[in-house]
PAMIFI-962762 format. One record per atom (N, C-alpha, C, O, CB): residue in one letter; x, y, z. Coordinates in steps of 0.1 Angstrom, whole numbers, padded with zeros to 4 digits, always signed. Last residue first. Glycine has a CB too. Layout:
<pts>
aXYZ;...
</pts>
This chain:
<pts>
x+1065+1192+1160;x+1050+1204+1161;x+1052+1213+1150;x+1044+1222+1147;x+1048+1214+1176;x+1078+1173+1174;x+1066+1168+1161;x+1055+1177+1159;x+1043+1175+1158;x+1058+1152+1166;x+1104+1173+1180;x+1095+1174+1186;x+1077+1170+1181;x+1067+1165+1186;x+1098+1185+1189;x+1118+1175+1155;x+1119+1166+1164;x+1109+1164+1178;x+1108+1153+1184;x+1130+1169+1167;x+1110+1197+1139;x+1106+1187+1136;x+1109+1174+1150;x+1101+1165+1152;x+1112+1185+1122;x+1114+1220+1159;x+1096+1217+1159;x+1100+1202+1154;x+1096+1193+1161;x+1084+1230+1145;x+1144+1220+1155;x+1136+1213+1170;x+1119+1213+1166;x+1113+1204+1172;x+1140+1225+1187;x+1141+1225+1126;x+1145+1214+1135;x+1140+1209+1145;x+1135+1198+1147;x+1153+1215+1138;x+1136+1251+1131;x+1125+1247+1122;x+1130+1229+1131;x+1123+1223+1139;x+1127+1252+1101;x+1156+1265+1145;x+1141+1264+1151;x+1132+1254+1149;x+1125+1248+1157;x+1132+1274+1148;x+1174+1258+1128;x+1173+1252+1137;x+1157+1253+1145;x+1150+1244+1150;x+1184+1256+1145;x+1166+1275+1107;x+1170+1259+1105;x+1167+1255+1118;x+1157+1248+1120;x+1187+1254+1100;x+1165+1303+1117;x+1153+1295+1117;x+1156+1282+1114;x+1148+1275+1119;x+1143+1301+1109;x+1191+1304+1121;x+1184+1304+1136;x+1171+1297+1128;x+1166+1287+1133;x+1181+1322+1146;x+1197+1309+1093;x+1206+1297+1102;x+1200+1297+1119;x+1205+1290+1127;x+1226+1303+1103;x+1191+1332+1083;x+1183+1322+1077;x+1193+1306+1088;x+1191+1294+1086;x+1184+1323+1055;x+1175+1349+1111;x+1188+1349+1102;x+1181+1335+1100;x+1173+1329+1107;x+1207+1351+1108;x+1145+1366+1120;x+1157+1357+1121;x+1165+1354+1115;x+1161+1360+1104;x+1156+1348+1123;x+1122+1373+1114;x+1134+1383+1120;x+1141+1371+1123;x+1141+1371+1135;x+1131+1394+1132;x+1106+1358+1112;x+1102+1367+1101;x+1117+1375+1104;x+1121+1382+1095;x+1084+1376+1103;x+1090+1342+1125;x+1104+1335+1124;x+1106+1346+1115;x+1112+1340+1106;x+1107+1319+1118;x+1065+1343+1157;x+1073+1345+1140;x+1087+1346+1137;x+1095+1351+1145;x+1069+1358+1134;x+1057+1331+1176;x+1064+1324+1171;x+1069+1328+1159;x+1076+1321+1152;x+1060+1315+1171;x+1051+1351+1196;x+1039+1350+1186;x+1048+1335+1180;x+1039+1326+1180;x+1037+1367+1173;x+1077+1357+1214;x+1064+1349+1223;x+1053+1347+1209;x+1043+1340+1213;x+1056+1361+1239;x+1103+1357+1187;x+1095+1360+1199;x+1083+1350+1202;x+1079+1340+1196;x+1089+1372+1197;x+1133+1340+1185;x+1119+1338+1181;x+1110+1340+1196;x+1109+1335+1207;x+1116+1321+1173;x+1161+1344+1194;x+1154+1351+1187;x+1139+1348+1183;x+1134+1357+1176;x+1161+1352+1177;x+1176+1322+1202;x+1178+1323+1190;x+1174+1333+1180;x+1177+1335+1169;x+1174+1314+1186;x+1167+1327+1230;x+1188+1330+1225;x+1189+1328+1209;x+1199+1332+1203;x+1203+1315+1232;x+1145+1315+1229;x+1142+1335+1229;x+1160+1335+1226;x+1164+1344+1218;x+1136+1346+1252;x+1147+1288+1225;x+1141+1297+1216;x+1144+1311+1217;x+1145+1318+1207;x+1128+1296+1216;x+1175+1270+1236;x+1163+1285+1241;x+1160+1287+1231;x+1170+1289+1224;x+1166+1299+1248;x+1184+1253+1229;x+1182+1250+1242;x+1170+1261+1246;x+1161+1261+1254;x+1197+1250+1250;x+1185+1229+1196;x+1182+1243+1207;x+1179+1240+1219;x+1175+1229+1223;x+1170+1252+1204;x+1189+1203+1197;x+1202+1210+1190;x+1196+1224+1200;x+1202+1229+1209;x+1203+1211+1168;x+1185+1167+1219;x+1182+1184+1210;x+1192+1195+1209;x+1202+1196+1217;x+1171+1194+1217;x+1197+1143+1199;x+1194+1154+1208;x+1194+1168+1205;x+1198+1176+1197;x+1203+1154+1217;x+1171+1118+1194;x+1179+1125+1189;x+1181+1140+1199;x+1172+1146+1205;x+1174+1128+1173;x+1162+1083+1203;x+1163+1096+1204;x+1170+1106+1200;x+1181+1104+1205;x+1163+1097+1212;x+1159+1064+1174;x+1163+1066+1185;x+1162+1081+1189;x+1161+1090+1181;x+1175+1060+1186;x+1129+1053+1162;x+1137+1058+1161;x+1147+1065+1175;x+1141+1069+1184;x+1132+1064+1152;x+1114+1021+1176;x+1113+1035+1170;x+1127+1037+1170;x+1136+1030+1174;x+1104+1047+1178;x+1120+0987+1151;x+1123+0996+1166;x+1117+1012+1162;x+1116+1016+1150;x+1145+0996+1170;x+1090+0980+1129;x+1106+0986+1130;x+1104+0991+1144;x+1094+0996+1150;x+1112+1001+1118;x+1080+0948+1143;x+1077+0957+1135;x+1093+0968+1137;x+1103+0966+1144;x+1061+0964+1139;x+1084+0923+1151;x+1085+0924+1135;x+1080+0937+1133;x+1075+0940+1122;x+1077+0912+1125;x+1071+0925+1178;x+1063+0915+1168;x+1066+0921+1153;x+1058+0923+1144;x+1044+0914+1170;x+1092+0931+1193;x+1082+0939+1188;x+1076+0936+1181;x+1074+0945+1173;x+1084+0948+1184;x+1113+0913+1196;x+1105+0910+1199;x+1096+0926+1206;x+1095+0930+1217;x+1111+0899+1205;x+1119+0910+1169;x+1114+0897+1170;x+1104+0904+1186;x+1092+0902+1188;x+1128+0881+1172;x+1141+0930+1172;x+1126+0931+1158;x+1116+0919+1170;x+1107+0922+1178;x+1133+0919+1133;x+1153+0919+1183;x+1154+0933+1193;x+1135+0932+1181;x+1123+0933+1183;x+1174+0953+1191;x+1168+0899+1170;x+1157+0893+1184;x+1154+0907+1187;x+1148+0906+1198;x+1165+0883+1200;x+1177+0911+1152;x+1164+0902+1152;x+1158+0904+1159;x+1147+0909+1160;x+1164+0891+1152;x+1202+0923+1162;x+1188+0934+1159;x+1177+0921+1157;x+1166+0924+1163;x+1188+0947+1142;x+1212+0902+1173;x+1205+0907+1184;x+1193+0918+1176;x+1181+0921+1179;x+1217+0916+1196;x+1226+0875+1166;x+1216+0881+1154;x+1204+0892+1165;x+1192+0890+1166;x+1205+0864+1143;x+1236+0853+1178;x+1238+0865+1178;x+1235+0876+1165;x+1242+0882+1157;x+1251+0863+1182;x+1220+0829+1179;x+1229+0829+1168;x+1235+0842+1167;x+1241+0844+1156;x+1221+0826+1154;x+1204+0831+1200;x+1212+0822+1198;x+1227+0820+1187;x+1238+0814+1186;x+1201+0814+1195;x+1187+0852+1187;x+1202+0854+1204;x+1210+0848+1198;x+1220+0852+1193;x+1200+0846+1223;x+1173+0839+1169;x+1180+0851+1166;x+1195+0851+1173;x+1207+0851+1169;x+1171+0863+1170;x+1160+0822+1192;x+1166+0815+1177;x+1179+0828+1174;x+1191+0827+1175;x+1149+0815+1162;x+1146+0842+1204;x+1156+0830+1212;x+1164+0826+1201;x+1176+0827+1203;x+1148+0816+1219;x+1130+0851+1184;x+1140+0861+1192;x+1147+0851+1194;x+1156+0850+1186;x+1136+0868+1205;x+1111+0831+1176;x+1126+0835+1166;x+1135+0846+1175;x+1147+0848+1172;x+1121+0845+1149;x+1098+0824+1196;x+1108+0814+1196;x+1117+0824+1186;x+1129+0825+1187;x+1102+0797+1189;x+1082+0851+1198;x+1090+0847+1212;x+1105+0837+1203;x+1117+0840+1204;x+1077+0834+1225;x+1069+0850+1175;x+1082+0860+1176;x+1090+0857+1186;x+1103+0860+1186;x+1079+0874+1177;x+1055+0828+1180;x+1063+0826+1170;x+1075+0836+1171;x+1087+0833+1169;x+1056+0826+1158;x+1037+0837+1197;x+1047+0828+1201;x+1059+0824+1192;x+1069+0818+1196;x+1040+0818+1203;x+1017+0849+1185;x+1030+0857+1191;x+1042+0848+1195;x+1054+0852+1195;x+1027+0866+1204;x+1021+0837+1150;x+1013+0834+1162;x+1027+0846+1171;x+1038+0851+1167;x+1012+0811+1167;x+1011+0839+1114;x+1021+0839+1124;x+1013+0845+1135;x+1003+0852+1135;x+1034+0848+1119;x+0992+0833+1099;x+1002+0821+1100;x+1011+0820+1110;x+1017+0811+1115;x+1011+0820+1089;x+0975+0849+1095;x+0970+0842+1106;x+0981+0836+1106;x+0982+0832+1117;x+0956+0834+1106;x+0985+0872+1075;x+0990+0874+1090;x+0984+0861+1096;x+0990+0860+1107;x+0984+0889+1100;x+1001+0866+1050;x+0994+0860+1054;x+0994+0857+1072;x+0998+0848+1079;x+0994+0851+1046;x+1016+0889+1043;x+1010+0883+1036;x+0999+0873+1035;x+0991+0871+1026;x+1017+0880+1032;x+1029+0894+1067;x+1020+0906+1055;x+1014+0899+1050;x+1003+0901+1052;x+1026+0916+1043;x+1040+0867+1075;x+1028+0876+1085;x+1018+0892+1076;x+1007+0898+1078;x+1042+0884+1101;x+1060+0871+1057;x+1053+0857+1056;x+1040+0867+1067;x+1031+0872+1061;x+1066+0839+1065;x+1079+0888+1065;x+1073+0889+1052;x+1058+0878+1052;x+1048+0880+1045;x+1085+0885+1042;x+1081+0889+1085;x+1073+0895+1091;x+1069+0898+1077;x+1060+0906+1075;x+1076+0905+1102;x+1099+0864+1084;x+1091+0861+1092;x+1078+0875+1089;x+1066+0871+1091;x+1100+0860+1108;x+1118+0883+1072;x+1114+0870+1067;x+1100+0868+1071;x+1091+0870+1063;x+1123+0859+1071;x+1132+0896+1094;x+1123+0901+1080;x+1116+0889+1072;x+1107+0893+1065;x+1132+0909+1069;x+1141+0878+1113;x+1126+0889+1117;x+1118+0891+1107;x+1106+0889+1105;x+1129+0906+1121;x+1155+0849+1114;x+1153+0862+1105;x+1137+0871+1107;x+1125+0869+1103;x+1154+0854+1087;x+1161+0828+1119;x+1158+0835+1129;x+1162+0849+1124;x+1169+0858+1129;x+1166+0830+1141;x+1161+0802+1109;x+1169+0812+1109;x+1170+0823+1117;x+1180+0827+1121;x+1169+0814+1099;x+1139+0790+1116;x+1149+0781+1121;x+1162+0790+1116;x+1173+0785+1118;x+1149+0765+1115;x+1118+0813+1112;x+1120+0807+1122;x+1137+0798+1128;x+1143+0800+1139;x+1110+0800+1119;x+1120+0813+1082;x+1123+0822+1090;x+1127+0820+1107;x+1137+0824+1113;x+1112+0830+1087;x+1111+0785+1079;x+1124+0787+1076;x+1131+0801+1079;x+1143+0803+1079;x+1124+0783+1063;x+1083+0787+1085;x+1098+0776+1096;x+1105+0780+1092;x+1113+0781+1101;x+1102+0759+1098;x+1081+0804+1065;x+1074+0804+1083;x+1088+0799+1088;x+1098+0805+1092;x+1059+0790+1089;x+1079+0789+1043;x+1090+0801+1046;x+1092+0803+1059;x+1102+0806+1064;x+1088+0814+1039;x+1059+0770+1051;x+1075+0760+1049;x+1085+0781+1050;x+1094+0784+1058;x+1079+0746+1022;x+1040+0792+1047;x+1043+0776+1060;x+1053+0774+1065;x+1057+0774+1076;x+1041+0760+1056;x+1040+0793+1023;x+1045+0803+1032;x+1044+0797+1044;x+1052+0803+1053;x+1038+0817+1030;x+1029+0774+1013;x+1047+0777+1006;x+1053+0789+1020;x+1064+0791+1024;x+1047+0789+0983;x+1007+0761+1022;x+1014+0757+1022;x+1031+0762+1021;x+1042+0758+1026;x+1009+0751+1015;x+0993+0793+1008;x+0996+0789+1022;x+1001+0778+1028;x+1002+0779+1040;x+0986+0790+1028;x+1000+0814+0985;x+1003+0799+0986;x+1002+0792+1002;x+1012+0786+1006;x+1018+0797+0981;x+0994+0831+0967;x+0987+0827+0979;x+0984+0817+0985;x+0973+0812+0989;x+0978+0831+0979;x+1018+0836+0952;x+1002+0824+0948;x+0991+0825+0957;x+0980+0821+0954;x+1005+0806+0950;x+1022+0861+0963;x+1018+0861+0955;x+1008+0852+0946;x+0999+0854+0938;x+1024+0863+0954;x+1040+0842+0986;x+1027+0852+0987;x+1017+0859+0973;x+1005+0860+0975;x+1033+0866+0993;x+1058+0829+0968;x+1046+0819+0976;x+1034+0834+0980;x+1022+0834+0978;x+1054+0807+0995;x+1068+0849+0956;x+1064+0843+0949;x+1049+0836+0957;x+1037+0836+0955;x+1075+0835+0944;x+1082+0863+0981;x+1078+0870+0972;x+1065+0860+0968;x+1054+0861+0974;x+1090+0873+0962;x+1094+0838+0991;x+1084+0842+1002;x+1078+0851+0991;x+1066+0848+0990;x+1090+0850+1016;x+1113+0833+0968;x+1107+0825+0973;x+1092+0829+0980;x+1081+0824+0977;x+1116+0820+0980;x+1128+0860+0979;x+1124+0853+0965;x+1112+0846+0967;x+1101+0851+0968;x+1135+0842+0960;x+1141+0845+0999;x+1132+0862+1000;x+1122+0858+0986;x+1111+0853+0986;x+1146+0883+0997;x+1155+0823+0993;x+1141+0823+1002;x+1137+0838+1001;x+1125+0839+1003;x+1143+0818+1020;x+1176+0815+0977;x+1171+0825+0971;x+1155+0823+0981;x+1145+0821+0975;x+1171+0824+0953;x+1183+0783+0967;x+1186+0795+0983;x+1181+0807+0985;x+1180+0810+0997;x+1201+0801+0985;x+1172+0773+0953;x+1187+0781+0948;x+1189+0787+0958;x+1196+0797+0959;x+1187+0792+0935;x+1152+0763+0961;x+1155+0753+0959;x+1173+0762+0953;x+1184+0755+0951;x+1142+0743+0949;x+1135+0791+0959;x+1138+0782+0973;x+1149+0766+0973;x+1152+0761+0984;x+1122+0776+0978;x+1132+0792+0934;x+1140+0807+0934;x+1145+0791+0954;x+1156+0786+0957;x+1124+0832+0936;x+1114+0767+0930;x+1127+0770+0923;x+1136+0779+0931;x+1147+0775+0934;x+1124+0776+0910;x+1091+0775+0945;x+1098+0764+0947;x+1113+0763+0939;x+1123+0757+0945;x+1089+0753+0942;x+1086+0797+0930;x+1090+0800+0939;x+1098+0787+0949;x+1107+0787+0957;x+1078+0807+0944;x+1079+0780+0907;x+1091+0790+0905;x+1093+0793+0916;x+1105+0792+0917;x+1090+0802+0897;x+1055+0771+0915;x+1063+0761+0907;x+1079+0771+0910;x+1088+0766+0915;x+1057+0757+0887;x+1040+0794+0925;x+1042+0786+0933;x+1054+0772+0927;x+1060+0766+0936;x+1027+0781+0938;x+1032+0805+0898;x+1042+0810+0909;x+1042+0802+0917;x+1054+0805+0919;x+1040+0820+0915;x+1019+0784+0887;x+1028+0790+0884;x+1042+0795+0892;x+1054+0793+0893;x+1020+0797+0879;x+0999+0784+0906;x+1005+0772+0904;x+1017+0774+0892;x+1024+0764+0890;x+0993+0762+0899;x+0984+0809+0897;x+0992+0802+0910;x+1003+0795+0909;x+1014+0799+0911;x+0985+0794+0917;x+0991+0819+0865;x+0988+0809+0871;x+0991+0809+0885;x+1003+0811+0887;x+0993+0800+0865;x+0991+0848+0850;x+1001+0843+0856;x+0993+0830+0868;x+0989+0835+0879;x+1010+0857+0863;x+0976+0873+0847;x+0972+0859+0838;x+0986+0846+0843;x+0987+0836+0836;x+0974+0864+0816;x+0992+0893+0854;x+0974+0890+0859;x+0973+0878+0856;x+0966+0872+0864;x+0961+0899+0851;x+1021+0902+0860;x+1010+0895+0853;x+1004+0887+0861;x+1006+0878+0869;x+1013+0889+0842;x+1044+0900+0881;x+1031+0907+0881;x+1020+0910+0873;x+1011+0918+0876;x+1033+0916+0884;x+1053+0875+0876;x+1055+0879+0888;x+1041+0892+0891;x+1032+0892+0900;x+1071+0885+0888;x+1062+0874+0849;x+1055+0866+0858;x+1047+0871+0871;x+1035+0869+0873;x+1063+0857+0863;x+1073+0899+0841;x+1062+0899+0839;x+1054+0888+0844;x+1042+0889+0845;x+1062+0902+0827;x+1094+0897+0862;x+1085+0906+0868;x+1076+0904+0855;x+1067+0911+0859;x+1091+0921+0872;x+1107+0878+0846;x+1105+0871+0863;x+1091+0886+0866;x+1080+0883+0871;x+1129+0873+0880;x+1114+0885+0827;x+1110+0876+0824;x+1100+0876+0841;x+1088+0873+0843;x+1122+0866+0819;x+1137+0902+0836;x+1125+0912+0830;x+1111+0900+0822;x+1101+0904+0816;x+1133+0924+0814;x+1151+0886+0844;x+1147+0896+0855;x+1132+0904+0849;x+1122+0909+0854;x+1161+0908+0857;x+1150+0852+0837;x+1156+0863+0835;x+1147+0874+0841;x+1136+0871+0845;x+1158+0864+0821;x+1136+0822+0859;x+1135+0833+0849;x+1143+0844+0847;x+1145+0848+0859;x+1125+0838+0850;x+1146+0794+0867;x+1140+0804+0870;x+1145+0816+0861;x+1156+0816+0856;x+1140+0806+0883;x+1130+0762+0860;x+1140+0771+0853;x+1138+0786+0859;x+1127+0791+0856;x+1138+0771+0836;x+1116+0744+0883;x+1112+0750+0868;x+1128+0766+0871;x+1133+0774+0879;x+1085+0759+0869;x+1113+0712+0899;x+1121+0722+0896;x+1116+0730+0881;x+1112+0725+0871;x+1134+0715+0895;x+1087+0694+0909;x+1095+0696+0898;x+1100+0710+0897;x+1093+0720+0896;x+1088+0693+0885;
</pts>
């Protein structure tokens, strides 16, 4: 049975009230899924801890070939999702030319790293920072950059 879904400030005291029935959320999340609204949906069924509801979001990440979906349904309830599963939603993804998926899908849903960035200094000593590393004599536009390449580098 379909249940009326809720106004916004209606939906989050459901949603994250304590006294809020499973079977509650699981009635509405069947709703928010029955309006197309599957993120929704996946919200709710995780929140019943609905392992039937997040089953059906499973396949339905799957037969869409949606990473995020999929890797919503796996936070919530990681045994559901198998590696095999990221194999088929990559192919699924291709299929449908949905390549960042398949590029997600197939890092088991987690974010790609960040791409490489290039480096802006080539010499520390052409910027001025002696062999101690003190930045104490530099113009405030050599140390940006200094300070930069440490962050890209991660020191």
């Amino acid at each position: 049975m379909a249940v009326r879904l809720p106004r916004p400030l209606r939906r989050r005291e459901l949603f994250y009230g304590t006294d809020t029935p499973p079977e509650t959320l699981s009635a509405l999340a069947d709703s928010y899924l029955s309006e197309g609204l599957v993120f929704d949906a996946a919200d709710f069924f995780a929140q019943a801890h609905d392992r039937e509801g997040l089953a059906h979001i499973r396949k339905v990440a799957l037969e869409m070939g949606d990473a995020f979906l999929l890797r919503r349904v796996k936070e919530a309830m990681p045994d559901l999702i198998g590696e095999s599963d990221w194999d088929d939603l990559a192919r699924a993804a291709t299929s449908m030319g949905k390549h960042e998926y398949a590029e997600r899908a197939q890092t088991g849903g987690a974010h790609p790293p960040p791409p490489l960035q290039e480096e802006l200094v080539q010499d520390e000593e052409a910027l001025g920072e002696d062999s101690t590393g003190d930045d104490a004599n530099l113009k405030p536009g050599q140390a940006k950059k200094i300070n930069r390449k440490r962050a890209i580098q991660g020191g």
